[in-house]
N, C-alpha and C positions, 0 to 999 in steps of 0.2 A: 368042923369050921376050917380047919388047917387045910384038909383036902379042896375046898371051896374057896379058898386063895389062892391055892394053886391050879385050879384051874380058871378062877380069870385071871391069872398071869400070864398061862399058857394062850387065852385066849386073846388076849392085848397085844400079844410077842406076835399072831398071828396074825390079827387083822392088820400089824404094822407092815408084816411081810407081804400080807397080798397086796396094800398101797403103796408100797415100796416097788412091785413087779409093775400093777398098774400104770405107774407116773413112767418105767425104766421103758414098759412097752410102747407107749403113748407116746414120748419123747424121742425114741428109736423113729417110731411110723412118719413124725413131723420132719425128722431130719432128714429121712428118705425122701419123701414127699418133696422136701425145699431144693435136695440133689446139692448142697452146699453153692447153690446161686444166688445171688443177689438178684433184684427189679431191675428190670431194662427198661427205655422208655418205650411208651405205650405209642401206639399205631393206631390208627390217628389220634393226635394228639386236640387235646380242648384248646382254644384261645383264652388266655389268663390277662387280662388286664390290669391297668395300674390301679394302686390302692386307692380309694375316694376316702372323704373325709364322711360323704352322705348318701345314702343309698342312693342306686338308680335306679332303683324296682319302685315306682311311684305307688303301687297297689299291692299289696303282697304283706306277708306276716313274715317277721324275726325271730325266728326260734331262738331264743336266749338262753341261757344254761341255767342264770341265776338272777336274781333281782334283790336286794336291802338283802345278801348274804344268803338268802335260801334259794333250794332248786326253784328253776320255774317250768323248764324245759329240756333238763339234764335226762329223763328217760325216755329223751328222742335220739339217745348217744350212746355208744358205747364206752367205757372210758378205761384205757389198761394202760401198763408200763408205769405207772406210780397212782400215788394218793390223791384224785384229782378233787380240786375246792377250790373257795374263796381264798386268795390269798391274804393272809394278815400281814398290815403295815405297807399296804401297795396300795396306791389310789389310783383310779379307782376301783375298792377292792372287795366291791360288792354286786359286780355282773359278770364275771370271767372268771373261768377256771384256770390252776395250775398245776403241773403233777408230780407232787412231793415222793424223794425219793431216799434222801438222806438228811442228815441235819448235824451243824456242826460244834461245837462246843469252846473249846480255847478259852478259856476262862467266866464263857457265857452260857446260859442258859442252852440247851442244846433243841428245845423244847420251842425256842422262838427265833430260831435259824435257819429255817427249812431253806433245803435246796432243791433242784431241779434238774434230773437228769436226762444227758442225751437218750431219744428212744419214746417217751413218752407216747403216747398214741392215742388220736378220738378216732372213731373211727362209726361210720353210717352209710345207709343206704338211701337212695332218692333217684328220683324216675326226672328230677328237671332238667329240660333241655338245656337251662341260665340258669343261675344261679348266683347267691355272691356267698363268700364265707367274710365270717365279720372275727378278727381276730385282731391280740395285743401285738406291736408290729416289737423287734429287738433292733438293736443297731445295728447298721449295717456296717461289712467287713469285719465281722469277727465268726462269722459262721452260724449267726443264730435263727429264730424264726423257724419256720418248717418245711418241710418236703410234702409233696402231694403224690399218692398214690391212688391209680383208681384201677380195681379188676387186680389189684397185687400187681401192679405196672406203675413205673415215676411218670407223672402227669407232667415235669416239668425240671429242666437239668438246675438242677442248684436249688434253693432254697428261698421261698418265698414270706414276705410280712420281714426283709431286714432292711428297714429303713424309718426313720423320724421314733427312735427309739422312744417305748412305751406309750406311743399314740395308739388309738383303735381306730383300724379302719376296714372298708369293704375292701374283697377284690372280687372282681366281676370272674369268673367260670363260666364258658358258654360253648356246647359242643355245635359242630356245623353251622348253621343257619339262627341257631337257636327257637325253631321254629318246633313244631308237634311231631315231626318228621324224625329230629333226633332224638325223644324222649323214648330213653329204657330203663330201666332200674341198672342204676351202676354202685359197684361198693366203691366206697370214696375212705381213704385214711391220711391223717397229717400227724407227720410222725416231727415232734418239734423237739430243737436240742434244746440246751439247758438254759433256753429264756424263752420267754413268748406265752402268750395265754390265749385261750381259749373264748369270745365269748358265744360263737353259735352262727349259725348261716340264715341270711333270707331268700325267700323264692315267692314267685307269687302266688295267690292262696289256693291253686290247683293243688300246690304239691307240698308234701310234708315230707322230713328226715324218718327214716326209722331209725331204730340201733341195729349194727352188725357184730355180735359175738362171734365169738370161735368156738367152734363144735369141739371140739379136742382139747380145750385152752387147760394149758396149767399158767402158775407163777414160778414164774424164772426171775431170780434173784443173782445178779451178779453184781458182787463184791470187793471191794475196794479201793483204790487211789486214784489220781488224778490221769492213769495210764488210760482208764475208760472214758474219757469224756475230751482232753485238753489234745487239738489239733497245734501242731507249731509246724507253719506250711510256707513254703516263698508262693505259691500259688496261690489265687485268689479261694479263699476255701469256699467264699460265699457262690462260686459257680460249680463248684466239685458235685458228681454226679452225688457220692455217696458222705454219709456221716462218720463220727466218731463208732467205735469199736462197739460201745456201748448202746448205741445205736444198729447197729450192724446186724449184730448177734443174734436179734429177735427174729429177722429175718433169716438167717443161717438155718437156728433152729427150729425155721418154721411153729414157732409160739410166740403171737401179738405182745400176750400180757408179760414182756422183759422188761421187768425194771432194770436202772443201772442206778445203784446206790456206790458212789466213788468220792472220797474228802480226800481234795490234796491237801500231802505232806504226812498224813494218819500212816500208823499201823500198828502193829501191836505192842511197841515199846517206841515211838516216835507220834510228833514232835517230842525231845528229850524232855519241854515245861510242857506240863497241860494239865487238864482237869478233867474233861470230859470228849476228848477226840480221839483216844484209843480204842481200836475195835471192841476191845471189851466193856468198855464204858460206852457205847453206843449198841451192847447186839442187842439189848429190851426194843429199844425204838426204830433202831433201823432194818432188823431183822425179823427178830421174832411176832414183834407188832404186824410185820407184811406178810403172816405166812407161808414163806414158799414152797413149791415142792419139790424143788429143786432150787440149788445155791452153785454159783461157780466162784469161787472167790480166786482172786487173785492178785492180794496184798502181799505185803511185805518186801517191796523195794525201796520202802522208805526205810525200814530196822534200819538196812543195813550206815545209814549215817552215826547209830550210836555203838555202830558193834557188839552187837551178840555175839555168845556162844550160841552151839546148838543147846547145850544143858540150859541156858539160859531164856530162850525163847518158846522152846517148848512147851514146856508148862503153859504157857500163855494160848498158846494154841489149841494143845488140848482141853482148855477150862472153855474156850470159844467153842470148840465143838461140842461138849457133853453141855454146854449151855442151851445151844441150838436144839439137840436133839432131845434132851429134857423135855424141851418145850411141845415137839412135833417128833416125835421117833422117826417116821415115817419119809422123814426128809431123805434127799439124796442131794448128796456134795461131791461137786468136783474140783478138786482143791490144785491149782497150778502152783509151779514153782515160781520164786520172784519176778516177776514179766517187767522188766527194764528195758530201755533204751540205748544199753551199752552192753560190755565187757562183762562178767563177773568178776567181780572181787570176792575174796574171802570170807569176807559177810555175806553175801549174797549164797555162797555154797552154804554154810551153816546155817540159814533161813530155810534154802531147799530143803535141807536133811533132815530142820527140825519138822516142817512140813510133812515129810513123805513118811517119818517115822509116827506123827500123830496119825494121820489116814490110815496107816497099818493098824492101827489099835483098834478104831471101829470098819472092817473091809465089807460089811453088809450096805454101810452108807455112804462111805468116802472112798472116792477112787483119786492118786492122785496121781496128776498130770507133770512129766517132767519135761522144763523148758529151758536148759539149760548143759544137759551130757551132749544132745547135738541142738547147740544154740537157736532159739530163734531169730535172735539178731547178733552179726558178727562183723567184725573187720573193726576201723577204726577212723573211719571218715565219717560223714553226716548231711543232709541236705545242704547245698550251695557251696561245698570242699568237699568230693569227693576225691576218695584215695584208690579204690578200687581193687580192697582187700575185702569187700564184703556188702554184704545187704545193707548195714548200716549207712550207709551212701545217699539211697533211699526211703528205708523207713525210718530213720532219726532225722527229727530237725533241728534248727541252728540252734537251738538251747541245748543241742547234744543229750537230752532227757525225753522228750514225747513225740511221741510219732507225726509224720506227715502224713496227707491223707493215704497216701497209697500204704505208709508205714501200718496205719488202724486196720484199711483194709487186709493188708497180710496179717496180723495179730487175729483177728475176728476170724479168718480162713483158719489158723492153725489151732484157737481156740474151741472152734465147731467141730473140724477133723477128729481132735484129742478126744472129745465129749464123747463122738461117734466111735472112738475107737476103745473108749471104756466101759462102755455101753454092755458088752455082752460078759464082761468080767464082773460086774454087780449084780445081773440076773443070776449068774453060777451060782453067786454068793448066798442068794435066799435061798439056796437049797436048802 
């Protein structure tokens, strides 16, 4: 009997190992493949029209997602980068999807707070020459709504559906002529930041949506605060080619399915009052409920407001990861150090160190990422006052804490870099 627990122990330790090479190979190939580029606009580009209130396909079928709360038409879609569904307590919150990513807590329920993070993605194929996509539109000038990608190309500079906040409406898509001439099956993706819904596109009744998965797709899970998601830009952000970091990322690493789970002001001993907004008090729902197979976390620049020790935060971290991998062994994490907006401070160095010495403890699963021996952000100026000792200049903006757009775009660049350059020190590992 003893011998037969030890050998499906041995056996367990093993199959964790080869999904552990698995996920480390697969995610290597995507990042090659993506060549650390972002989408350029596409060539030629579609004519995008102003949002209507009412269809203008007078003959044609609406593919809707959902109808009184259940699918009706959701497996003509793909749907990655969060939990996508009915939203509860949104009206109207029984035809459109949203894609729950994190959920926050502070003295409430955490269970009936969902939130929305940048990145999200529906994503499908269809042959129509015209078309409309029928979506929840966000306010406009705060960057929300979505981007359009078609062929893995931005169909359109900025961000479309931000305007007449939580109305639904069409927007007409129509390539060349709109005639038979331009119809080819194109992949189409709307990657929306952390507002806006889904409810489904119409065409006329020649043509139908498929879904487009990803051949390779894992879940990428990254981790965190408000660093991944909150633009503070003097620039109009609502015309900006590219999104938040968290947004970004997916594309970097070449894998669709990127959540971005980020609460501002969280981490793992911040806010100082709470009940349920520390990463440990959220990894059952925000983590481990999502699966992933891969985790990039890059919390803890918030600690640093109540001042940790290293002895002091540690423990917190390690209880987070032996929670995680409890769950899924097999997981791979890439743990960054504090990713702030400024300077280090001395909390900020004992956050790292208690970071870099938890990842030491398990090296099969956690590689970690250091952002701070040569800074990724430095000097001491910021969007709209530059001093001209540093990148800070331009990746921080005027609240001196979250990046500008260009700021997200360099974080996401050194974040995909670091992932890629850890990459072959965790395959060593499962030897």
């Amino acid at each position: 009997m003893a011998i037969d627990i030890i050998a499906r122990g041995l056996a367990t330790a093993e199959v964790a190992r080869q999904k552990r090479l698995r996920v480390l190979n697969t995610l290597r190939a995507s990042i090659a493949k993506a060549d650390f580029t972002l989408p350029v606009l596409a060539s030629p580009l579609p004519t995008i029209g102003a949002p209507l209130a009412a269809s203008a396909i007078a003959t044609g079928t609406t593919w809707q997602v959902a109808t009184g709360g259940n699918p009706l038409h959701a497996a003509k879609f793909t749907f990655v980068g969060g939990a996508w569904q009915c939203p509860a307590g949104t009206f109207p919150n029984t035809e459109f999807y949203k894609a729950i990513t994190s959920r926050v807590g502070n003295g409430t329920n955490p269970l009936l707070n969902p939130q929305q993070g940048p990145g999200s993605r529906v994503r499908f194929t269809c042959a129509a020459p015209s078309f409309e996509l029928y979506v929840q539109m966000s306010a406009a000038g705060v960057g929300g709504g979505f981007r359009l990608k078609v062929d893995g190309k931005l169909a359109f500079s900025g961000v479309l559906g931000n305007g007449g906040n939580g109305l639904i409406r069409y927007i007409p898509v129509t390539w060349g002529g709109g005639t038979a001439a331009d119809r080819k099956d194109r992949n189409y993706e709307l990657e929306f930041s952390a507002v806006g819904g889904f409810v489904g596109i119409r065409t006329t009744n020649l043509y139908k949506p498929q879904p487009w998965p990803q051949a390779d797709g894992l879940r990428v899970l990254l981790h965190g605060d408000s660093m991944l998601g909150t633009i503070i830009d003097a620039a109009n952000i609502d015309t900006a080619l590219y999104g938040a970091q968290g947004a970004q990322l997916g594309d970097l690493l070449g894998q669709a399915d990127t959540w971005s789970s980020g609460v501002g002001g969280s981490g793992w001993m911040a806010p100082a009052a709470h009940t349920t907004s520390w990463f440990n008090d959220r990894v059952d729902i925000d983590v481990i409920a999502n699966a992933p197979d891969v985790i990039i976390e890059t919390g803890g620049g918030n600690d640093a407001s109540v001042s940790p020790s290293q002895a002091t935060i540690q423990p917190l971290i390690e209880t987070w990861l032996n929670t995680v991998l409890a769950a899924k062994p097999e997981t791979i994490v890439f743990m960054t150090g504090t990713l702030i907006g400024s300077g280090a401070g001395a909390s900020h160095l004992a956050i790292s160190a208690a970071k870099a010495a938890a990842a030491a403890k398990v090296p099969r699963n956690v590689a970690f990422i250091d952002t701070l021996s040569d800074p990724w952000v430095s000097g001491t100026g910021r969007d709209g006052a530059p001093i001209g000792d540093g990148n800070r200049d331009w990746v921080t903006g005027s609240d001196g804490a979250h990046p500008t757009n260009e700021g997200h775009r360099h974080l996401a660049g050194r974040v995909a870099r670091s992932v890629a350059r850890a990459i072959p020190g965790l395959i060593a590992a499962q030897a």
